[in-house]
mmCIF file of the C-alpha atoms, coordinates in Angstrom:
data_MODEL
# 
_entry.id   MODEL 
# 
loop_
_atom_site.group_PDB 
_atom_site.id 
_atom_site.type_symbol 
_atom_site.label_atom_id 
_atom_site.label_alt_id 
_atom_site.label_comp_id 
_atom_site.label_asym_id 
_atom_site.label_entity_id 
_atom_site.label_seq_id 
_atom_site.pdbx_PDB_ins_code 
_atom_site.Cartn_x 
_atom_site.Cartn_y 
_atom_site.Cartn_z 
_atom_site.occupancy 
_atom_site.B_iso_or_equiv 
_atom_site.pdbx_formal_charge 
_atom_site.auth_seq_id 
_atom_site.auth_comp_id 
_atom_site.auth_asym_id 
_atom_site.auth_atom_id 
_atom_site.pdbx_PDB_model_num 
ATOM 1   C CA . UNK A 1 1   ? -8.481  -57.457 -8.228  1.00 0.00 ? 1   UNK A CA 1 
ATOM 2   C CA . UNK A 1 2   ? -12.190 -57.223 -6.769  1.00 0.00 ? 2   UNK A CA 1 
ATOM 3   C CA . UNK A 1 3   ? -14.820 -58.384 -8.616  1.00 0.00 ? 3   UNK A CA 1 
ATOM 4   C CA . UNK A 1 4   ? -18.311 -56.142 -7.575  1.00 0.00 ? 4   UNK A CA 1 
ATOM 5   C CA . UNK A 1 5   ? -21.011 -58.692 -7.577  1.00 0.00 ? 5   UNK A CA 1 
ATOM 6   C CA . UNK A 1 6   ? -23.674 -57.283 -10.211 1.00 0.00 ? 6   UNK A CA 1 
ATOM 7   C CA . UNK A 1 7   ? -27.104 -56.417 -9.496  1.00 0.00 ? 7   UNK A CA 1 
ATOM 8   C CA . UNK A 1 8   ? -30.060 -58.896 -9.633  1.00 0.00 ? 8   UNK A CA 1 
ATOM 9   C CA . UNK A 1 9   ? -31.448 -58.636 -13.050 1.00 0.00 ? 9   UNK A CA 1 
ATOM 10  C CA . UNK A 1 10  ? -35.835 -57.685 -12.845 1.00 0.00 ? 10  UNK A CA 1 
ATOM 11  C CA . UNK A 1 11  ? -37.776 -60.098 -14.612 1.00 0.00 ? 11  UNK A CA 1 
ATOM 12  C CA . UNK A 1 12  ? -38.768 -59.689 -17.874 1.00 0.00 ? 12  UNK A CA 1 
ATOM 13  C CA . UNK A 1 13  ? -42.058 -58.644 -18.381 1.00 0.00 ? 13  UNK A CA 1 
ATOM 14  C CA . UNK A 1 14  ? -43.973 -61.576 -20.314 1.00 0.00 ? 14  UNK A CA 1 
ATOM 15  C CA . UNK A 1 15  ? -46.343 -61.112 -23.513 1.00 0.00 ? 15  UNK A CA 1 
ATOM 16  C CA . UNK A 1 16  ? -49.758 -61.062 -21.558 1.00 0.00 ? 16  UNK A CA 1 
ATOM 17  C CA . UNK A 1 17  ? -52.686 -60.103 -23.065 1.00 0.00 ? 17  UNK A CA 1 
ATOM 18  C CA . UNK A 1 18  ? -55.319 -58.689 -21.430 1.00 0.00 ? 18  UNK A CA 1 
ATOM 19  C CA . UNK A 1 19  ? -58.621 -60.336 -21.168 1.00 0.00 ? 19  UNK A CA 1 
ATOM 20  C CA . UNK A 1 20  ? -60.565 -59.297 -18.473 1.00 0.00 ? 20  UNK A CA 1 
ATOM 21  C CA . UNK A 1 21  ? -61.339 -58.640 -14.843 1.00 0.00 ? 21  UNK A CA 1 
ATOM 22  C CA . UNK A 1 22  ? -62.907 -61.366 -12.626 1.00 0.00 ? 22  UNK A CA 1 
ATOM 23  C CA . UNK A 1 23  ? -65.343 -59.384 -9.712  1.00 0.00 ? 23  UNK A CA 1 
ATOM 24  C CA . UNK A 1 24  ? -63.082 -56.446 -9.872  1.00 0.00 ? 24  UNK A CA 1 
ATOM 25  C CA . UNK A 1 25  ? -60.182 -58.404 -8.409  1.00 0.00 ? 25  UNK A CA 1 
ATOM 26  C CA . UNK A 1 26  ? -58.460 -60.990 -10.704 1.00 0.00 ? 26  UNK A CA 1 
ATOM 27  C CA . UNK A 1 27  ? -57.138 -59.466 -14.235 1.00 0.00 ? 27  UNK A CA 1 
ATOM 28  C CA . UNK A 1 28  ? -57.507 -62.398 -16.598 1.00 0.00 ? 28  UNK A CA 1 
ATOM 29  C CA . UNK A 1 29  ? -54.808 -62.581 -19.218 1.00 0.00 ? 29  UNK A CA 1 
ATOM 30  C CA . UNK A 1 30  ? -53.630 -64.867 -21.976 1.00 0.00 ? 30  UNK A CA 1 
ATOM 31  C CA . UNK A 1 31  ? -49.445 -65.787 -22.260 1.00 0.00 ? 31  UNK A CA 1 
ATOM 32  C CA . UNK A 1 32  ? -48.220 -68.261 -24.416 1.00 0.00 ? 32  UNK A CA 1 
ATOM 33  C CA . UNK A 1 33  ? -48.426 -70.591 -21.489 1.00 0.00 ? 33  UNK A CA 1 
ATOM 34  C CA . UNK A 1 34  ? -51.946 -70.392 -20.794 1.00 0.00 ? 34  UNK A CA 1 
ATOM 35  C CA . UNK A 1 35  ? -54.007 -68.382 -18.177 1.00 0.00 ? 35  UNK A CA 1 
ATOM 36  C CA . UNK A 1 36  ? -53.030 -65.763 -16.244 1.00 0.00 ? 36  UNK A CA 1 
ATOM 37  C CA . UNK A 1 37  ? -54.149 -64.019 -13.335 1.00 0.00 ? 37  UNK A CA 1 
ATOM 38  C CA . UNK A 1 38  ? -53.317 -61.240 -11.317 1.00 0.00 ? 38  UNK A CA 1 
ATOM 39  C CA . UNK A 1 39  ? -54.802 -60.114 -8.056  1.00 0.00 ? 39  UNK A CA 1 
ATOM 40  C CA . UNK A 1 40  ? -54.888 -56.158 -8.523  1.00 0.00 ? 40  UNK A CA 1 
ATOM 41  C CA . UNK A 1 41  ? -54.592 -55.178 -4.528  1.00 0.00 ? 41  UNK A CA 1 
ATOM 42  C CA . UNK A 1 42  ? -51.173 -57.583 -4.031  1.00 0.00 ? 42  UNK A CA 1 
ATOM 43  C CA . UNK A 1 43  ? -49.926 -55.698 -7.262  1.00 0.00 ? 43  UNK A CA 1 
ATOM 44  C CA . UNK A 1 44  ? -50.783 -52.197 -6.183  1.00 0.00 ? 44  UNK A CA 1 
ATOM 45  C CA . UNK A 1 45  ? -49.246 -53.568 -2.618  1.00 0.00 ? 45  UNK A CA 1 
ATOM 46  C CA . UNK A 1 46  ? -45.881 -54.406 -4.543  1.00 0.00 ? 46  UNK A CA 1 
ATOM 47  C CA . UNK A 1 47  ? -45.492 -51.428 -6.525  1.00 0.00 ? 47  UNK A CA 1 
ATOM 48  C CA . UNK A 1 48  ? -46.208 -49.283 -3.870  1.00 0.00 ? 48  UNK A CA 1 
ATOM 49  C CA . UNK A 1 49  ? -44.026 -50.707 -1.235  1.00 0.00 ? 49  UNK A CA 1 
ATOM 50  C CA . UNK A 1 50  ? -40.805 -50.722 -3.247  1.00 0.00 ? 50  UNK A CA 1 
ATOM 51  C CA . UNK A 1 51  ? -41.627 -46.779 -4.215  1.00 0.00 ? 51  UNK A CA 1 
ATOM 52  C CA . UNK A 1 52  ? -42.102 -46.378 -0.899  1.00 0.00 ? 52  UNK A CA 1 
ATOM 53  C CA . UNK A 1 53  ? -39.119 -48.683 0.378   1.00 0.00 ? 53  UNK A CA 1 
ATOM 54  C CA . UNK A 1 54  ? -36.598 -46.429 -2.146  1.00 0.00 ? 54  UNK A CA 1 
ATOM 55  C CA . UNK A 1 55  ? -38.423 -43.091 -0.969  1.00 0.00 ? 55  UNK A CA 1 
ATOM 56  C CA . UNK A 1 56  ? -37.067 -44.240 2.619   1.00 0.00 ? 56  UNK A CA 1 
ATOM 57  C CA . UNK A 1 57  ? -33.618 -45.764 1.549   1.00 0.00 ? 57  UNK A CA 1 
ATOM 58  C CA . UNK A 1 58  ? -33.044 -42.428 -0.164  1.00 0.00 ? 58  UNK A CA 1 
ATOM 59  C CA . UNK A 1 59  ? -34.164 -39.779 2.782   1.00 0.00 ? 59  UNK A CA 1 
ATOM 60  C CA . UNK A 1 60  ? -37.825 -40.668 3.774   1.00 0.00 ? 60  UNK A CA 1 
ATOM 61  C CA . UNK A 1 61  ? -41.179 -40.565 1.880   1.00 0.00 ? 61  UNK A CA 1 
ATOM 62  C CA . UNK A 1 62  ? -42.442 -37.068 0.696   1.00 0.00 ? 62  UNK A CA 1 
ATOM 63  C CA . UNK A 1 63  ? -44.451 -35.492 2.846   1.00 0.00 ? 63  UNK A CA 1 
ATOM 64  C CA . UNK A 1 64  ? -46.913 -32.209 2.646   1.00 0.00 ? 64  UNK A CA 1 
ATOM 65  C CA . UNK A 1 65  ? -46.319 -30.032 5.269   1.00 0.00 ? 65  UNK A CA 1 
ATOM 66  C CA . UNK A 1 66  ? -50.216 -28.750 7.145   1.00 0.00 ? 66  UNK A CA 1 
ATOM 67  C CA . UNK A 1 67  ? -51.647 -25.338 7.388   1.00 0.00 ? 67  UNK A CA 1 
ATOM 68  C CA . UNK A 1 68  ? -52.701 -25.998 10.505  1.00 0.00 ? 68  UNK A CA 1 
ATOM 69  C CA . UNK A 1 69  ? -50.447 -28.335 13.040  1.00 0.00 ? 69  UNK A CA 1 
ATOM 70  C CA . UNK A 1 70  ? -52.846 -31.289 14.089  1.00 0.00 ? 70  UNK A CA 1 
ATOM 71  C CA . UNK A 1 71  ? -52.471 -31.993 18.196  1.00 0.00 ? 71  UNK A CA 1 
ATOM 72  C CA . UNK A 1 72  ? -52.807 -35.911 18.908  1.00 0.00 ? 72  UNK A CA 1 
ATOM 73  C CA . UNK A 1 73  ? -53.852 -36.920 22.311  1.00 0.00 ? 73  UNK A CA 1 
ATOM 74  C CA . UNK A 1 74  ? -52.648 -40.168 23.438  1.00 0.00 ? 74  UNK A CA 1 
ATOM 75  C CA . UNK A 1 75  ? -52.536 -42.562 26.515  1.00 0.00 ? 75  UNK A CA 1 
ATOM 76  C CA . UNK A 1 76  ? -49.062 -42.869 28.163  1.00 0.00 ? 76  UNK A CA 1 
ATOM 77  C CA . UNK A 1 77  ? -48.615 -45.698 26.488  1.00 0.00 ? 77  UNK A CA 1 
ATOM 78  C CA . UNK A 1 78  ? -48.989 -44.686 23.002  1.00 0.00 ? 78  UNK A CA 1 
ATOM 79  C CA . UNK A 1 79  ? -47.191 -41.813 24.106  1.00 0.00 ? 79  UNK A CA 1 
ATOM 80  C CA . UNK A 1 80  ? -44.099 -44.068 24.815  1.00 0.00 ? 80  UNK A CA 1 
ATOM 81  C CA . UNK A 1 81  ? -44.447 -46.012 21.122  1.00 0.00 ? 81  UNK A CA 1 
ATOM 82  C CA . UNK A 1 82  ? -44.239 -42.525 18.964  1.00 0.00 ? 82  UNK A CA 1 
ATOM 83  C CA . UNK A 1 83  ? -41.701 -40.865 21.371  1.00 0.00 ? 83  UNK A CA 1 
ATOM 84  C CA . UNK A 1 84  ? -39.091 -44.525 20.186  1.00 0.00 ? 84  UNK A CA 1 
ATOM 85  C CA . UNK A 1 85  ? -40.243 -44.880 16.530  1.00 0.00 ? 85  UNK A CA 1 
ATOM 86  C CA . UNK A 1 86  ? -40.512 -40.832 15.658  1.00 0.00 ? 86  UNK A CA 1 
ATOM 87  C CA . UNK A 1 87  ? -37.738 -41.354 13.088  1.00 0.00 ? 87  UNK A CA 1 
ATOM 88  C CA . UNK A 1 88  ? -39.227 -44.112 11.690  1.00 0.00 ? 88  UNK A CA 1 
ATOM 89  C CA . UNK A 1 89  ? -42.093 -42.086 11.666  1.00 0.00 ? 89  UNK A CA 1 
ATOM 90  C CA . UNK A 1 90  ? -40.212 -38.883 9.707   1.00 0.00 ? 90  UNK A CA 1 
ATOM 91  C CA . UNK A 1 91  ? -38.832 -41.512 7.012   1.00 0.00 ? 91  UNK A CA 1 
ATOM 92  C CA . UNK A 1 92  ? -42.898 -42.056 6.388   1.00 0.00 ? 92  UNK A CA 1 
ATOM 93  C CA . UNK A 1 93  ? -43.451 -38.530 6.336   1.00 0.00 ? 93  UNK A CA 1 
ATOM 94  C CA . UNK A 1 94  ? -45.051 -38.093 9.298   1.00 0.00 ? 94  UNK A CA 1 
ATOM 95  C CA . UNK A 1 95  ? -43.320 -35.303 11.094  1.00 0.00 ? 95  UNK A CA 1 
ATOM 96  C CA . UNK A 1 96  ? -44.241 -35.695 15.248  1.00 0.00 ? 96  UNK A CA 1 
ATOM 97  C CA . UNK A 1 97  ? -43.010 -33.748 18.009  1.00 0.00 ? 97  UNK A CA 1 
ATOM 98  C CA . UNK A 1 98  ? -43.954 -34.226 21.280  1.00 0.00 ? 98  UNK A CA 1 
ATOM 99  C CA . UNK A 1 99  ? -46.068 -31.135 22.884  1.00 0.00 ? 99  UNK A CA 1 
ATOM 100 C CA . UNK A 1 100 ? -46.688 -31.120 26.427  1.00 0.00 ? 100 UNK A CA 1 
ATOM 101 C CA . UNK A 1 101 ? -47.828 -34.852 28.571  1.00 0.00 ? 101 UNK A CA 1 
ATOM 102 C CA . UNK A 1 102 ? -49.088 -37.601 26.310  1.00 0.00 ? 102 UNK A CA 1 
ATOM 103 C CA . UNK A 1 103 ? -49.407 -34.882 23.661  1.00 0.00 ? 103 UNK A CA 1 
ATOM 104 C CA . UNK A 1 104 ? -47.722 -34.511 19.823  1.00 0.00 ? 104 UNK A CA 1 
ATOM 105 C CA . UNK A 1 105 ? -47.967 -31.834 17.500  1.00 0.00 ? 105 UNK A CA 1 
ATOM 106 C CA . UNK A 1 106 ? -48.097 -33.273 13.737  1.00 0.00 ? 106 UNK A CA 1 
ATOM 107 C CA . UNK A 1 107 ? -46.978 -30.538 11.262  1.00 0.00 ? 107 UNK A CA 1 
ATOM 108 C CA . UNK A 1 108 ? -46.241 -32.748 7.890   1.00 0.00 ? 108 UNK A CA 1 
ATOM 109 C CA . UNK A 1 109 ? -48.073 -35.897 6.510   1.00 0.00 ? 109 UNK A CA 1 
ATOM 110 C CA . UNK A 1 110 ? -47.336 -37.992 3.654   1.00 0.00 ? 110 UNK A CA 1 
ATOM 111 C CA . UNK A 1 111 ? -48.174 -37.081 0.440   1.00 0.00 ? 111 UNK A CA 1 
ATOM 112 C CA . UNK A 1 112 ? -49.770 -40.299 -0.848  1.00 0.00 ? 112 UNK A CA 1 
ATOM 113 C CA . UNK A 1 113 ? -52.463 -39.446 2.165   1.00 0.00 ? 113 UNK A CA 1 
ATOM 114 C CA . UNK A 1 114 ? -56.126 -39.515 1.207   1.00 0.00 ? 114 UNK A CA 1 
ATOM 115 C CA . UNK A 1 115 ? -58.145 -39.031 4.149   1.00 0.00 ? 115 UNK A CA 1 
ATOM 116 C CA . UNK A 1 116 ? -61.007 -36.904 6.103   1.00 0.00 ? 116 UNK A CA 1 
ATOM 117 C CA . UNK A 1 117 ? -59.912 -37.893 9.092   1.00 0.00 ? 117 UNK A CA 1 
ATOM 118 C CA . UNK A 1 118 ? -56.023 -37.627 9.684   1.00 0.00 ? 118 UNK A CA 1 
ATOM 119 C CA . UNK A 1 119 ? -56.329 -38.034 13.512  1.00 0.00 ? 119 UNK A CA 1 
ATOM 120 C CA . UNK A 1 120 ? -58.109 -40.894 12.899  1.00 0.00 ? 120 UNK A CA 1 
ATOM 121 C CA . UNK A 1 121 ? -55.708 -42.013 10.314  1.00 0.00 ? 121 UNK A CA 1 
ATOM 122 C CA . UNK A 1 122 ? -53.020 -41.534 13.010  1.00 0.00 ? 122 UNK A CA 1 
ATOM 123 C CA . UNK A 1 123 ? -54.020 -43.282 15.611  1.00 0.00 ? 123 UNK A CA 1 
ATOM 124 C CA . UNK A 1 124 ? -54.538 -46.764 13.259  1.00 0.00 ? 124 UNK A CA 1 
ATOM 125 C CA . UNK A 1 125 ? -50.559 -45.751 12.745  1.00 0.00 ? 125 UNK A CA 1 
ATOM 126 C CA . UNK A 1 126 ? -50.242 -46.514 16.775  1.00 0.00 ? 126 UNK A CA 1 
ATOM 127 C CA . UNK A 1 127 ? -52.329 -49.044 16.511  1.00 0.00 ? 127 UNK A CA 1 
ATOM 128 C CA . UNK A 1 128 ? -49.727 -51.040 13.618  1.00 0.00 ? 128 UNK A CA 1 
ATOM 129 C CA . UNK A 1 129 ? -46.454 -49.396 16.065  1.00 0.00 ? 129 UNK A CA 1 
ATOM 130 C CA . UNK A 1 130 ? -47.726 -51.540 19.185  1.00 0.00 ? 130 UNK A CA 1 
ATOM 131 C CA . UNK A 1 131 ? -48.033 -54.548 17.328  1.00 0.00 ? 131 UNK A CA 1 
ATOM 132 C CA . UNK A 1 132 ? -45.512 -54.711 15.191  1.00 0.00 ? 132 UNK A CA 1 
ATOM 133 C CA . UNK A 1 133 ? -42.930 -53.231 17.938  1.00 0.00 ? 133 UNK A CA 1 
ATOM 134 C CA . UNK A 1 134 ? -44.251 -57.204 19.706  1.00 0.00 ? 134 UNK A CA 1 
ATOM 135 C CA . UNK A 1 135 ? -43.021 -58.941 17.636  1.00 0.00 ? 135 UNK A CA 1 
ATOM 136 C CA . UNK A 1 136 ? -40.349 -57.220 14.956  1.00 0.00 ? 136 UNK A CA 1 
ATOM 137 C CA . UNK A 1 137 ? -36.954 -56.236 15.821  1.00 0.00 ? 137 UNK A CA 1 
ATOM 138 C CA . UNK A 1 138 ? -36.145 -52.427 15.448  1.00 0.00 ? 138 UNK A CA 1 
ATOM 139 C CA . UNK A 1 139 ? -33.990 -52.952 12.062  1.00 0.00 ? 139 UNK A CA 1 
ATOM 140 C CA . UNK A 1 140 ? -36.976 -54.782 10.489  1.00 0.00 ? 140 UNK A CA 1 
ATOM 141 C CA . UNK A 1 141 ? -39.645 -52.331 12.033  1.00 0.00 ? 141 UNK A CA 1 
ATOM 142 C CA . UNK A 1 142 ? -39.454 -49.130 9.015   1.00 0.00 ? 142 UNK A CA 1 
ATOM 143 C CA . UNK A 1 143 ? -40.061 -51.813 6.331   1.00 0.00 ? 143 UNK A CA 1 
ATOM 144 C CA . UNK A 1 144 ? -42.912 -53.813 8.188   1.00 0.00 ? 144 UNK A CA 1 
ATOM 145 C CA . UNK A 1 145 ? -44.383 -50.481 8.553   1.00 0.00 ? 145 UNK A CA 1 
ATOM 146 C CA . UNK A 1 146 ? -43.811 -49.694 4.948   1.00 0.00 ? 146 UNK A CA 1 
ATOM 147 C CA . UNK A 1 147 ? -45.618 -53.296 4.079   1.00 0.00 ? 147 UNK A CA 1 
ATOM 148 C CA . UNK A 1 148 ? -48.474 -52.333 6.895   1.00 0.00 ? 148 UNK A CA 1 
ATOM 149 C CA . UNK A 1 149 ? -48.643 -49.029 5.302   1.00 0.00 ? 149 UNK A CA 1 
ATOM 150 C CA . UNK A 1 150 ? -49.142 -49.915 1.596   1.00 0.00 ? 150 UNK A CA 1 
ATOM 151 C CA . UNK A 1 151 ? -51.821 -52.126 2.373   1.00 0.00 ? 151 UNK A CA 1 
ATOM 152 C CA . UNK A 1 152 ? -54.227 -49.682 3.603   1.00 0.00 ? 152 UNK A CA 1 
ATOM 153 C CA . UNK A 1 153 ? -53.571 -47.428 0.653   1.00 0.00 ? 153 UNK A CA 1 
ATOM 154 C CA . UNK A 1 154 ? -53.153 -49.749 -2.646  1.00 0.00 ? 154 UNK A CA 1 
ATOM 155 C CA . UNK A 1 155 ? -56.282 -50.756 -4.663  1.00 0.00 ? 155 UNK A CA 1 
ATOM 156 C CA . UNK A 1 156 ? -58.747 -52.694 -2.869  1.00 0.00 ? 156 UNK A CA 1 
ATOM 157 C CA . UNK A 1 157 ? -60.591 -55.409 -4.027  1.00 0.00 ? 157 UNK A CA 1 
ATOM 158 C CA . UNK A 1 158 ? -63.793 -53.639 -5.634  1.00 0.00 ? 158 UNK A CA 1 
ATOM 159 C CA . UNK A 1 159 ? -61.651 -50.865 -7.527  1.00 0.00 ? 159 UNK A CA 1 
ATOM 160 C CA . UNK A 1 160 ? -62.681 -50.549 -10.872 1.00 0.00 ? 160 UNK A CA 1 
ATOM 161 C CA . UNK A 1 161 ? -59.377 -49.673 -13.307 1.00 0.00 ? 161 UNK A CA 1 
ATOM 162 C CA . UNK A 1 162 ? -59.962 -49.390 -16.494 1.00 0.00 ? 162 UNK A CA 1 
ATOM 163 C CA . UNK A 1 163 ? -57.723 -50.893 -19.404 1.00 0.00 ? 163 UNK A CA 1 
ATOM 164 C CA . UNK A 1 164 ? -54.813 -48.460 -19.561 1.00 0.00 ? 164 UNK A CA 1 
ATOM 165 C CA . UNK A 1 165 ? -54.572 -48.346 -15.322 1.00 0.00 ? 165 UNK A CA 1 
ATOM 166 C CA . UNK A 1 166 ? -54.582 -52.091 -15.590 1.00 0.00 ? 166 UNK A CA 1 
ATOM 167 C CA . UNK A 1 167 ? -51.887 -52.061 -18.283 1.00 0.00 ? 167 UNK A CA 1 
ATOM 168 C CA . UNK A 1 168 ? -49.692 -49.173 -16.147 1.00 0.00 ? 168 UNK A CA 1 
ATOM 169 C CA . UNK A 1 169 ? -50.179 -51.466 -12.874 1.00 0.00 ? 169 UNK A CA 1 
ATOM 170 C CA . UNK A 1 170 ? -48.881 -54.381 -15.033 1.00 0.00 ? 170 UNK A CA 1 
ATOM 171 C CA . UNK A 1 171 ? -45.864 -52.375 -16.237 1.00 0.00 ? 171 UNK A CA 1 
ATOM 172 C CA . UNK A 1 172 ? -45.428 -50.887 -12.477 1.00 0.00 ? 172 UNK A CA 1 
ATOM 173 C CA . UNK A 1 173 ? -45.062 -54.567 -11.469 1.00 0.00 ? 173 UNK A CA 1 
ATOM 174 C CA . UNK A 1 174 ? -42.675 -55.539 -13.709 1.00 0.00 ? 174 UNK A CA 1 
ATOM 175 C CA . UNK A 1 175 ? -40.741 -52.962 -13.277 1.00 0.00 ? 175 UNK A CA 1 
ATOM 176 C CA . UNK A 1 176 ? -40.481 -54.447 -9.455  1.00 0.00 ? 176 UNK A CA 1 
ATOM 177 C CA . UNK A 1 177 ? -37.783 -56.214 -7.808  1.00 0.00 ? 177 UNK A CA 1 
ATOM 178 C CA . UNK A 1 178 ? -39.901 -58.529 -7.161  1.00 0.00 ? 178 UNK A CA 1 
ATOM 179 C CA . UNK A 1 179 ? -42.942 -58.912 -8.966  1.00 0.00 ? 179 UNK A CA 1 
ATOM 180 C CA . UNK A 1 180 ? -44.300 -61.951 -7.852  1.00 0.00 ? 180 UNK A CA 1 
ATOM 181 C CA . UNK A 1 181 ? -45.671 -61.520 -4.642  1.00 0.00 ? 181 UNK A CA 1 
ATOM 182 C CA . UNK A 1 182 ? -46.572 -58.641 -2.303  1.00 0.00 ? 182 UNK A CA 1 
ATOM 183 C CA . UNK A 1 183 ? -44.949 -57.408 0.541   1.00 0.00 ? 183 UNK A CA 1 
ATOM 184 C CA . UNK A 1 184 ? -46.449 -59.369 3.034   1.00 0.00 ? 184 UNK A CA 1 
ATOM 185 C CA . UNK A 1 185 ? -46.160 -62.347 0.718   1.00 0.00 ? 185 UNK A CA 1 
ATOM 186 C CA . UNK A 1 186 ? -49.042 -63.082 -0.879  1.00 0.00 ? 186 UNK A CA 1 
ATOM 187 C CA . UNK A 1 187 ? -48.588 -63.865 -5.010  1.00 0.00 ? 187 UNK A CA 1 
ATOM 188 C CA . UNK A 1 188 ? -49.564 -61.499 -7.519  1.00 0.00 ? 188 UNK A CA 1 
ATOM 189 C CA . UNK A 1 189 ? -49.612 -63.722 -10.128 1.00 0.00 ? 189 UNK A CA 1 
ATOM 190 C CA . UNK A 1 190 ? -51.078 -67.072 -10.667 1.00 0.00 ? 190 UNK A CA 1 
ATOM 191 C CA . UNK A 1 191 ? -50.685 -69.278 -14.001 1.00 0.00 ? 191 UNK A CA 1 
ATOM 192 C CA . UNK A 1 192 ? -52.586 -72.264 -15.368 1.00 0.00 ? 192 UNK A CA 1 
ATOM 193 C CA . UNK A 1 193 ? -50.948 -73.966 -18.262 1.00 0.00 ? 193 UNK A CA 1 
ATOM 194 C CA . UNK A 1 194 ? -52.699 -75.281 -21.204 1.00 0.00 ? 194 UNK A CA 1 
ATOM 195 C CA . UNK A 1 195 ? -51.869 -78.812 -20.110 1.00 0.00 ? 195 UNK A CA 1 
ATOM 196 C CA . UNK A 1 196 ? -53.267 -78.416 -16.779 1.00 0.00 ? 196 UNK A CA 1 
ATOM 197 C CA . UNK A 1 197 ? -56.510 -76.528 -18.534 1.00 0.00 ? 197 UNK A CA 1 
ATOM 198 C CA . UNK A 1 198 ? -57.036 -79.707 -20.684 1.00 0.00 ? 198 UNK A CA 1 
ATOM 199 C CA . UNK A 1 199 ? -57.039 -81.896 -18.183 1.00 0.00 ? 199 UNK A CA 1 
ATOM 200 C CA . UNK A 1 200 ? -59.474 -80.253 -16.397 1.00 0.00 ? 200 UNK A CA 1 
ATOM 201 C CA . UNK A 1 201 ? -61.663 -80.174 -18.987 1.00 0.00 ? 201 UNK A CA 1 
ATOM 202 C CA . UNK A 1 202 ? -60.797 -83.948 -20.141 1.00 0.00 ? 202 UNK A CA 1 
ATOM 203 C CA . UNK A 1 203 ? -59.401 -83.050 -23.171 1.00 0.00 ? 203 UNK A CA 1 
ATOM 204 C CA . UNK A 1 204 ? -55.942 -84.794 -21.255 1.00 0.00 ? 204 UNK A CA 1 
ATOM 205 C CA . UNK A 1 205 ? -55.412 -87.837 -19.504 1.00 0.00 ? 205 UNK A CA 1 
ATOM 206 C CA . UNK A 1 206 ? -54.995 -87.130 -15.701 1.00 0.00 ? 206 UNK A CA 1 
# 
């Protein structure tokens, strides 16, 4: 008889309260423990790359298809990187073709976008392709990108949230499968016990 192994159980999320935010970074919160805090950016980072990393594994990030088809220019050599990686590419929404010598027509970005400047956007996309392509194998290269990604479009480190987006971010995380760091490995959340905050303060022997 075979016994299917049983999926990973997601932390619990703890009883935190909600204290604070430290220069529009650190959320301070109380557990039972002690102190908590969480860096807002690596959380966003977390959240974002798993809904990202389950867009792909389940037929590519949405994207919003342009009025108007944007034409890239590149070098010959940038023209090689997107002509190897365009389905890596479609899984992020970014629909390429290529249009005549060193040339791509873009006709779909992803939704998640925010930007003026697209082409610009684009060609810090090429940018991540060449290095990552150094030094990643091609079956690790769509989730690098995914990590690479995220980064540049998760809360940054002067984003003010207010209570209820701090408390939804908090949720988001725990509803991770892996709350505790960020993609590229960085922790989200930090603890200081009681015992360690009495000693510091010399209420404990050392």
């Amino acid at each position: 008889m075979e016994v299917q192994a049983s999926a990973p159980e997601k932390p619990a999320m703890p009883a935190f309260r909600i204290i604070g935010v430290l220069h529009r970074l650190y959320v301070l919160m109380e557990s039972a423990e002690g102190l908590v805090l969480m860096d807002q950016h690596a959380a966003h980072e977390r959240v974002n790359f798993e809904k990202m990393r389950r867009a792909m594994e389940q037929g590519g990030v949405p994207s919003q298809r342009l009025l108007m088809p944007l034409m890239l220019q590149t070098s010959p050599r940038d023209a090689d990187i997107l002509k190897r990686h365009l389905d890596s590419l479609s899984r992020l929404g970014i629909e390429a073709e290529p249009f005549g010598p060193n040339t791509f027509k873009i006709e779909a970005l992803p939704t998640f976008l925010k930007t003026d400047d697209p082409l610009a956007w684009l060609d810090q996309v090429i940018e991540e392709l060449q290095s990552l392509s150094s030094k990643s194998s091609s079956l690790r290269l769509g989730e690098d990108m995914i990590a690479t990604t995220v980064c540049r479009h998760s809360v940054k480190a002067n984003d003010k949230l207010s209570m209820p987006e701090i408390q939804a971010l908090l949720d988001d995380l725990f509803a991770c499968e892996m709350p505790y760091c960020c993609p590229h490995g960085r922790p989200t959340l930090i603890q200081m016990s009681l015992n360690e905050l009495e000693r510091k303060f010399g209420r404990l022997a050392p």
